[in-house]
ZAMARGU-4260 file (C-alpha; in steps of 0.2 Angstrom, whole numbers, plus 5000, padded with zeros to 4 digits):
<rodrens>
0) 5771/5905/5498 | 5764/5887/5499 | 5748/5881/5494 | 5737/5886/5506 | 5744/5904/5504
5) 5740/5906/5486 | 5722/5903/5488 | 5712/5920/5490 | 5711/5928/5507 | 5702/5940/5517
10) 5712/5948/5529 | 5705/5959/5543 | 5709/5968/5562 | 5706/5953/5572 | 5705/5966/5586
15) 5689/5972/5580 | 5673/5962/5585 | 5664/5969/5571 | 5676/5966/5559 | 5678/5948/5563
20) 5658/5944/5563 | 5659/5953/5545 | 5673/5944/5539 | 5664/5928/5543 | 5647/5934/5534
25) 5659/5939/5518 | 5665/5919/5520 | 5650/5913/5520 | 5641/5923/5504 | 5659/5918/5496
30) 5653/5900/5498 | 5669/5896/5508 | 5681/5899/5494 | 5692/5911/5503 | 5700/5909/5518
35) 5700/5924/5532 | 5712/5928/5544 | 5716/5942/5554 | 5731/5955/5550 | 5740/5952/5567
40) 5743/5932/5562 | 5747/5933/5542 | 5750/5951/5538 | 5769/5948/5537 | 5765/5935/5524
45) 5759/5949/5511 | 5775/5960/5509 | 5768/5966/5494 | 5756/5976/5508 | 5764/5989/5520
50) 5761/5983/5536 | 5751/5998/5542 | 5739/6000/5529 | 5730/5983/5537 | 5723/5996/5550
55) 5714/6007/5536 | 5703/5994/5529 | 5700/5976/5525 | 5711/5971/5514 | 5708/5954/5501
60) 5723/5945/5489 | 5717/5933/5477 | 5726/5918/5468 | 5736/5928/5459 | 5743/5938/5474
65) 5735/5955/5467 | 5729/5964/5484 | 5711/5976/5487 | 5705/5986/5498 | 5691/5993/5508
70) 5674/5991/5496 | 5683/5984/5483 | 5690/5972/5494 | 5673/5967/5498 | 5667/5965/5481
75) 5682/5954/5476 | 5678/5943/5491 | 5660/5938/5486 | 5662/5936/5467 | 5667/5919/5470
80) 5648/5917/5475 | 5643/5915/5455 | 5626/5927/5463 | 5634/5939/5466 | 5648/5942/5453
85) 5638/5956/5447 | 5645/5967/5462 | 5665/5968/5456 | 5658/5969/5436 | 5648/5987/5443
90) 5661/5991/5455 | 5673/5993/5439 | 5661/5999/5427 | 5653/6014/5435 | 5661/6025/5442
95) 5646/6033/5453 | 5644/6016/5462 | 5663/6014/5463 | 5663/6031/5473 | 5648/6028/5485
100) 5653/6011/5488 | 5668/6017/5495 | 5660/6033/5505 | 5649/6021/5514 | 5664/6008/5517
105) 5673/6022/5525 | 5656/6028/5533 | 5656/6010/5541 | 5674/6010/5545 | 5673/6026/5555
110) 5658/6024/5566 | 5661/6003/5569 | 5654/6004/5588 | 5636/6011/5583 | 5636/6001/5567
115) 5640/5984/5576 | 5626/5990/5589 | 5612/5994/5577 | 5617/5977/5567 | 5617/5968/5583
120) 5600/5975/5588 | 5593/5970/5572 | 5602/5955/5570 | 5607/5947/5584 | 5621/5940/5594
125) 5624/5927/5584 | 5635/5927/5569 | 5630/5937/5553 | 5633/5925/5541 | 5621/5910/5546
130) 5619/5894/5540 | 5602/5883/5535 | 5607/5864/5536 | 5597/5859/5551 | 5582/5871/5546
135) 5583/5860/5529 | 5583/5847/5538 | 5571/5849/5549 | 5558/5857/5535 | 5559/5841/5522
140) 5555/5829/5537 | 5539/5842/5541 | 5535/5842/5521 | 5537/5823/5521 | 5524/5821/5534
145) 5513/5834/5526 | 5514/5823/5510 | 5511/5807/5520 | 5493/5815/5526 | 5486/5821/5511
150) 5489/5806/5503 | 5483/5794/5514 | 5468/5809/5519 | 5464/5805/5500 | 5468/5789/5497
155) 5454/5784/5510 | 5440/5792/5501 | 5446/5788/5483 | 5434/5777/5477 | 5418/5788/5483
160) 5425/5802/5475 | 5434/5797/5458 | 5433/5778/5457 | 5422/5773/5445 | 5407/5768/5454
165) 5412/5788/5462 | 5404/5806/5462 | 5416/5811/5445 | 5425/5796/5440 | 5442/5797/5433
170) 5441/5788/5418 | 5426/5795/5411 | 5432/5813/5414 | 5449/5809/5405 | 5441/5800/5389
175) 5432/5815/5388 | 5444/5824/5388 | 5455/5815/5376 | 5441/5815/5365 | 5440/5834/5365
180) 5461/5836/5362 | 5456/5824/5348 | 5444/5838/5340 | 5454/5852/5341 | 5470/5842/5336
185) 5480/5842/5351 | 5496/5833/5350 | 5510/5832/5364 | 5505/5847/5369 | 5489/5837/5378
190) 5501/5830/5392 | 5507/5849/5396 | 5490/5856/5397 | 5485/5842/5407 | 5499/5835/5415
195) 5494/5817/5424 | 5501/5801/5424 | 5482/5798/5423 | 5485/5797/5400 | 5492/5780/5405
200) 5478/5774/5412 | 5461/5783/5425 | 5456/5764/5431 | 5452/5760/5451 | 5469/5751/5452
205) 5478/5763/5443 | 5474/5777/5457 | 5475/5768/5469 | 5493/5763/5465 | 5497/5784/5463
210) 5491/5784/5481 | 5500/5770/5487 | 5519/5777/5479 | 5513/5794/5485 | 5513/5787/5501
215) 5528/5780/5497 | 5539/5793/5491 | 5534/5802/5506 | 5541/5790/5516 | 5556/5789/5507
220) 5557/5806/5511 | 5556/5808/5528 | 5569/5795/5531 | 5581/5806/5520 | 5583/5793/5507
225) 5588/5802/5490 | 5578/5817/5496 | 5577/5826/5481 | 5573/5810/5468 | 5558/5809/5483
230) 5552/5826/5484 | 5550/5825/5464 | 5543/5808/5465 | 5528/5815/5476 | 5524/5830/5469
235) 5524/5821/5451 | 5510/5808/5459 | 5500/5823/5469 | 5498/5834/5452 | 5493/5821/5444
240) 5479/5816/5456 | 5475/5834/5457 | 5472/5834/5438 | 5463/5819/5436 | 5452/5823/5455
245) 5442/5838/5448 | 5433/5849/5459 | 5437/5837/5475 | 5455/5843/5472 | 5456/5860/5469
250) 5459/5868/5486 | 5472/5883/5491 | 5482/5870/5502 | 5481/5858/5487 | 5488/5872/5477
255) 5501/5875/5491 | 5507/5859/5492 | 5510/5859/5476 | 5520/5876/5476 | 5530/5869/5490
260) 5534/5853/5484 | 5539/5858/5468 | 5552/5871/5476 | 5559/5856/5487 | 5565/5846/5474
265) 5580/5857/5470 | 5579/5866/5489 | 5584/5845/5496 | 5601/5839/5494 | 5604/5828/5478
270) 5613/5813/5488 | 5605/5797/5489 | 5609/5797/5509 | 5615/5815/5511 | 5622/5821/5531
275) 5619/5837/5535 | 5639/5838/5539 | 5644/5834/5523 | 5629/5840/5510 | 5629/5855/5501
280) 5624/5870/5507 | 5605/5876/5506 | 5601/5884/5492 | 5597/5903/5498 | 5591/5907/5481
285) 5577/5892/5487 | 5577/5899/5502 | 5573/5914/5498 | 5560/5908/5486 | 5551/5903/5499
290) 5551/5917/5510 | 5542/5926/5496 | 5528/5912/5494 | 5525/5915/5513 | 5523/5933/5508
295) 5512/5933/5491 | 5504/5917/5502 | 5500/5929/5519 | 5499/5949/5510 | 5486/5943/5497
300) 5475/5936/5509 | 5476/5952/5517 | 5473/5962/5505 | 5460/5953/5494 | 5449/5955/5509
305) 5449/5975/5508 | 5450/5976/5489 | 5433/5963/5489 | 5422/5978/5498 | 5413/5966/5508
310) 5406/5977/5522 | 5409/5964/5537 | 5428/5966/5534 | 5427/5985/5531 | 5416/5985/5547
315) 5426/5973/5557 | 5413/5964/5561 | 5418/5947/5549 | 5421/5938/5565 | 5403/5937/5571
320) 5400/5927/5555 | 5416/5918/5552 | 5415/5904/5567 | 5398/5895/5562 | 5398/5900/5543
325) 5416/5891/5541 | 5415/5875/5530 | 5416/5865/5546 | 5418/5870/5562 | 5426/5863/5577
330) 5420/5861/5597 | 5432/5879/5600 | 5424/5888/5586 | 5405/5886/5595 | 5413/5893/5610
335) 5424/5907/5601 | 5407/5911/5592 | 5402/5916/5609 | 5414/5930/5615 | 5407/5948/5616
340) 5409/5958/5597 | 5419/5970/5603 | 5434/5955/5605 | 5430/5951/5587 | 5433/5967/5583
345) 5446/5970/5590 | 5453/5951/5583 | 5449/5957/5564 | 5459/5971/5569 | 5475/5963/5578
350) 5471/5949/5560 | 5474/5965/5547 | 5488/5970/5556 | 5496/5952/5556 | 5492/5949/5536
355) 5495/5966/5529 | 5512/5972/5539 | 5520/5957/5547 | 5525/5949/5530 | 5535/5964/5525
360) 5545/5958/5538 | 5549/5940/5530 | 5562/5952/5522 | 5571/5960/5537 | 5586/5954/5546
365) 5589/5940/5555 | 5580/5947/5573 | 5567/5958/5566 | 5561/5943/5554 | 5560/5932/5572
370) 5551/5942/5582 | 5540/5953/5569 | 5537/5942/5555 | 5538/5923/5560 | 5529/5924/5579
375) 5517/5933/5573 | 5510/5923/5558 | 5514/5909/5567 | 5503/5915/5582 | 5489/5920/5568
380) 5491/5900/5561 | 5487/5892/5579 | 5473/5901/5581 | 5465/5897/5563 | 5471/5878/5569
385) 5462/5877/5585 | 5445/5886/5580 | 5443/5876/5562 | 5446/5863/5549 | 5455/5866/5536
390) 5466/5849/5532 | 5483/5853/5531 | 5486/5870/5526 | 5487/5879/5543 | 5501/5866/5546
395) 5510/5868/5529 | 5509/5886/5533 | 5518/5886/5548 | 5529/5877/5540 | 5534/5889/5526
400) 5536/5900/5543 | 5549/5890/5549 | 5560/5894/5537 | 5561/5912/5543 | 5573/5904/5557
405) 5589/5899/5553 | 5603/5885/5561 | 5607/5897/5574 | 5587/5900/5581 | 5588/5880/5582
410) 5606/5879/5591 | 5600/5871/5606 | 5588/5860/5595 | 5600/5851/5582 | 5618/5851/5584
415) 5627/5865/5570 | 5640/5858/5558 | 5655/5871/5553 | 5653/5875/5534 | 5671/5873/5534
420) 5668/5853/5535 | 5654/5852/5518 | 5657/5852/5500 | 5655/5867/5494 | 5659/5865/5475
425) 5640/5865/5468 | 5641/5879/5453 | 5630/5869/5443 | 5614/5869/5457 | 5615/5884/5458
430) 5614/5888/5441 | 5599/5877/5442 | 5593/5887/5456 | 5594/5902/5448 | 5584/5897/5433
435) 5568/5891/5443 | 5571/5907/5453 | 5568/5915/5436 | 5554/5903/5432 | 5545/5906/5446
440) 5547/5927/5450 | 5541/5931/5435 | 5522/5924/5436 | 5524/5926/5454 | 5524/5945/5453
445) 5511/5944/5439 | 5500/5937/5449 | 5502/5949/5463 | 5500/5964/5454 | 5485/5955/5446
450) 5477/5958/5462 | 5479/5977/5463 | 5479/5983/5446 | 5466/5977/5432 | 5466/5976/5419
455) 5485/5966/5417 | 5488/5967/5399 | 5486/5950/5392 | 5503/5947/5386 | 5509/5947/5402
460) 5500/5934/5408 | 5508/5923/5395 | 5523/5918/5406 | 5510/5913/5419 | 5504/5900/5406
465) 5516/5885/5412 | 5517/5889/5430 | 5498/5888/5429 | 5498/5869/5420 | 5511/5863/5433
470) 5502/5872/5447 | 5518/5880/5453 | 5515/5896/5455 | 5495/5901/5463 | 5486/5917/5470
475) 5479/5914/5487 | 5470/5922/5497 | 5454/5915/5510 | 5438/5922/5512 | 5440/5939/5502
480) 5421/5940/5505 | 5414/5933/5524 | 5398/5923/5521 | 5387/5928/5535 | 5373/5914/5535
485) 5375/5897/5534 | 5367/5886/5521 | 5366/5868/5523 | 5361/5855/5509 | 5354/5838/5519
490) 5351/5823/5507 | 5334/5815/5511 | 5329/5797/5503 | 5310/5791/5506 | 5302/5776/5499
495) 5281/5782/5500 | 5287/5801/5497 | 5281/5806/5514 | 5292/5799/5527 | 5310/5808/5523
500) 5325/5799/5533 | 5342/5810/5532 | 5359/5804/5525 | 5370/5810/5538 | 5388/5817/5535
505) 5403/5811/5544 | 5409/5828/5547 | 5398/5842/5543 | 5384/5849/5553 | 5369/5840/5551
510) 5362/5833/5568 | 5360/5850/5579 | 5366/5839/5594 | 5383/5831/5589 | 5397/5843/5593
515) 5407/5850/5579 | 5422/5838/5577 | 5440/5841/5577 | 5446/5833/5558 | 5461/5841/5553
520) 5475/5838/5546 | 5460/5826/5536 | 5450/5832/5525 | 5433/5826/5521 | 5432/5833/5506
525) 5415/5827/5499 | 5409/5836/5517 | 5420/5853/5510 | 5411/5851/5493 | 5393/5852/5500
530) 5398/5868/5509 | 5401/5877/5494 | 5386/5870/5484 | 5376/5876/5498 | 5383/5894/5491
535) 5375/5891/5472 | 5362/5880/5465 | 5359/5862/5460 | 5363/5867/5440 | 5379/5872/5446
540) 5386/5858/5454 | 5382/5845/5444 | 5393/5831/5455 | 5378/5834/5467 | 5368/5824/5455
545) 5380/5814/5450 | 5382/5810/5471 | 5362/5809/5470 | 5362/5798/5455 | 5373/5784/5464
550) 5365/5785/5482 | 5350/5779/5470 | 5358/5767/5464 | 5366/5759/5479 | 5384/5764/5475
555) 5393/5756/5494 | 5410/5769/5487 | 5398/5784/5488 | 5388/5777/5504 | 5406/5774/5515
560) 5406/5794/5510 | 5391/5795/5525 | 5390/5791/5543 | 5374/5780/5541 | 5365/5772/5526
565) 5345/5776/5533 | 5340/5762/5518 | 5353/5747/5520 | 5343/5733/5512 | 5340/5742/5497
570) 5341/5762/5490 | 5325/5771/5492 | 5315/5775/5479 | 5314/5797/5481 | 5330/5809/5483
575) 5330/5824/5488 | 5341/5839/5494 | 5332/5849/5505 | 5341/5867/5511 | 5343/5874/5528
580) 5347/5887/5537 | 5361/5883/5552 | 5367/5895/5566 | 5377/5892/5581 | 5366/5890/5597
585) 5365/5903/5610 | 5372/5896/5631 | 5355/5899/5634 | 5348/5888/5619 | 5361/5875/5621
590) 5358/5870/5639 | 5336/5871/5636 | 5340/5860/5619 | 5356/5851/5621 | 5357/5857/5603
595) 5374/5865/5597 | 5365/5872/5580 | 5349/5882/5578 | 5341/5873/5562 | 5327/5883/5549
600) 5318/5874/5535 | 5321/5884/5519 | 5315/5871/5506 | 5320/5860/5492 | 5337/5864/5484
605) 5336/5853/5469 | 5319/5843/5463 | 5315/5825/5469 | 5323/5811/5462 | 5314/5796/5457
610) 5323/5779/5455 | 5315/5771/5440 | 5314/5752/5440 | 5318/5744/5426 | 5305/5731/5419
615) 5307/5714/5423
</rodrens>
């Protein structure tokens, strides 16, 4: 035999349909080290089987011209895929898994109409082994312009929020916290628990230039320039600006993006100007990896709403509440507010359903997954989008669904590559693959469980440790309890103590006659923070005072955080935060008023604040 001969080869009925679309999905989870072919070209090449026996089964010679068959056959085929080497080593270690794996070969082999039925029902008319280049491609270029917004969405309000004429400067924050690592004698181990380029140095220019090569590296992304060097590039500057931004940084699609990016840098192809015709493969185990983020990402959100006891959920009645008590609303969600309860009802409902079954069915097969899994979440997603504000995570979401298609779903899209024409020789990624797999299921399904059984024993949560430094692994889960009033903090400043004049937000309701805006993918995140101080008190949020503090003082970082500065000649001499009580207008109210909100008085929420003058 010549050279192409010796190397290992599947050999099926080519007059078989299903035969040929499985001998093409073995090839594929092979990595495309063996060849196939079917019996009635090259079965007279393989003396060594008789001819008729190519009928029984599926037969498979490797290198060594040694010949298998039927579910042995298969297992030989697919341990050249390092992942799944595992399969041959049972195969001829126990003997209970050697006999069923051959009963259900011959189980197949005997009833190949209704199996290829059933599998195309489930899977489609596409072939079973599919591919992921375009998709890849396709999903860096979304996560690259995902990156680009919450950089540039940040970068805008730095200085107002952790420059250091800000709410929480940066430097401060990290000199005290260098100074406590100094008490309890932390060494290296500082830069792990706290992991920001921000130890080099927390000044103005030195955030501002993590901003600008954030913007950068996402950039560099999108245009597919050394993907992989750029996806790490990114998420490096974003943790770190996470670290050092406090409470102004610590949302679930800050946490997300996090997750995600960190998964990209070994999902995108390590090439400085990588083809999709000639990269590597995707890595499934990455893939995959990201299937069960979407999972843990929509299930938990489900679930933590029935497990929190909060009556509007158990009573279906959460969305009554949920479009005027949202941190801010948009024009669709005053109209949404105003459909009859029995819709919301029945929209809680169709929500639960959507979040608590439909992620199961990230896991199906190719067809199911479409049509079960990825409309539906992505239906839910849209719906969030059009009717709120919530920066980028509805859209990073929807991109985490994406990857429940596959290269064929995008056929008329992007134009396929055959496998045939890449390089498939990348043992050492997948290894690599493999290990961050590892790294990231354990604390992943700590986590989970977390949510449903308590108390975790403590060691467990001990793997959970570095995930948690790096931010790579989260729980998620929005709204486990539905607020159902809202509260709304309005800064007043006032020179004789009598005469009060409003700060007015960009973004969050203050004026009852300015429409809720549309803001996302941005997020206004000094607007996001008073939403949840309006939850607690002034003693705990102490940024509010700091904010307080520096509108008395003049700050013009913190005053570009407003829509107008009532005292632009000089700060006023009193503060103060009064609380109110917003609720979407009635039709009725709207057209008498012109007024979107319904505003109540409900008194001061923090002491008036004096500016002392110094003496002269």
């Amino acid at each position: 035999m010549n050279e192409t001969e010796m190397k290992p080869m599947l050999i099926y009925d080519g007059d078989c349909e299903f035969c040929i679309k499985s001998a093409r999905y073995l090839q594929g989870a092979s990595l495309y080290k063996i060849q196939i072919a079917p019996y009635q070209e090259v079965g007279m090449a393989y003396p060594q089987i008789p001819y008729g026996d190519f009928r029984a089964s599926v037969k498979f010679v490797d290198e060594h011209c040694n010949y298998y068959s039927a579910a042995e056959a298969v297992y030989m085929a697919v341990s050249y895929n390092p992942a799944l080497i595992w399969l041959i080593w049972i195969y001829h270690n126990n003997r209970f898994f050697e006999e069923k794996s051959e009963k259900l070969y011959k189980w197949i082999a005997d009833n190949r109409p209704s199996v290829s039925s059933v599998v195309s029902s489930i899977w489609g008319e596409g072939p079973l082994h599919v591919e992921y280049q375009n998709l890849r491609w396709l999903f860096l270029r979304g996560l690259a312009l995902i990156y680009l917004i919450a950089f540039i969405s940040l970068w805008v309000q730095l200085d107002g929020l952790i420059g250091s004429k800000g709410v929480l400067p940066a430097k401060p924050f990290m000199d005290s916290v260098a100074q406590h690592f100094d008490t309890q004698q932390f060494g290296l181990e500082r830069y792990w628990t706290l992991p920001t380029l921000a130890w080099i140095s927390s000044h103005d220019i030195t955030l501002h230039l993590m901003c600008a090569l954030g913007v950068a590296c996402s950039v560099v992304l999108l245009l597919n320039i050394a993907p992989a060097i750029a996806a790490g590039g990114a998420w490096v500057l974003y943790l770190s600006l996470c670290v050092v931004g406090q409470v102004f940084m610590g949302f679930q699609w800050d946490a997300l993006l996090l997750e995600v990016g960190f998964l990209a840098i070994f999902f995108a192809p390590w090439n400085l100007r990588p083809h999709r015709a000639t990269e590597p493969p995707a890595p499934r185990i990455v893939l995959w990896l990201y299937r069960c983020l979407l999972f843990r990402l929509m299930f938990s959100s489900g679930v933590v709403k029935l497990i929190s006891g909060d009556p509007s959920w158990w009573g279906f009645s959460a969305l009554e509440y949920h479009y005027f008590t949202q941190p801010i609303p948009n024009a669709y969600a005053w109209y949404m507010h105003q459909i009859p309860g029995f819709f919301h009802f029945l929209c809680v409902g169709l929500m639960f359903v959507i979040e608590l079954f439909a992620p199961f069915l990230i896991f199906a097969p190719r067809r199911v997954r479409f049509f079960g899994a990825a409309i539906p979440l992505a239906l839910l997603q849209v719906l969030i989008l059009m009717t709120g504000n919530y920066a980028f995570f509805n859209l990073l979401t929807l991109l985490l669904i994406f990857l429940c298609l596959d290269d064929s779903a995008l056929a008329g899209l992007l134009r396929p590559f055959p496998p045939e024409t890449r390089l498939m020789n990348f043992e050492w990624r997948h290894w690599v693959s493999a290990a961050v797999a590892f790294l990231i299921l354990v604390p992943s399904v700590i986590l989970l469980l977390s949510i449903y059984f308590r108390p975790i024993p403590r060691f467990l949560f001990a793997p959970c440790v570095w995930a948690a430094n790096l931010r790579v692994v989260n729980s998620y889960g929005l709204f486990a309890v539905m607020t159902t009033s809202r509260k709304e903090i309005v800064i007043e400043g006032s020179n004789d103590g009598r005469r009060w004049r409003p700060y007015e937000f960009v973004y969050k309701p203050g004026d009852p006659r300015r429409a809720p805006p549309f803001v996302a993918p941005h997020q206004p995140r000094l607007d996001w923070q008073m939403w949840f101080a309006a939850l607690g008190n002034y003693q705990q949020n102490p940024w509010l005072v700091n904010m307080m503090f520096r509108i008395l003082e003049g700050s013009p970082a913190v005053l570009e955080q407003f829509a107008n500065n009532p005292f632009p000649d000089k700060p006023p001499r009193y503060l103060r935060a009064v609380l109110y009580e917003y609720r979407f207008t009635t039709p009725g109210e709207r057209l008498e008023t012109g007024q979107y909100w319904k505003v109540t008085p409900l008194g001061l929420y923090a002491p008036v604040m004096e500016k002392v003058e110094s003496a002269p």
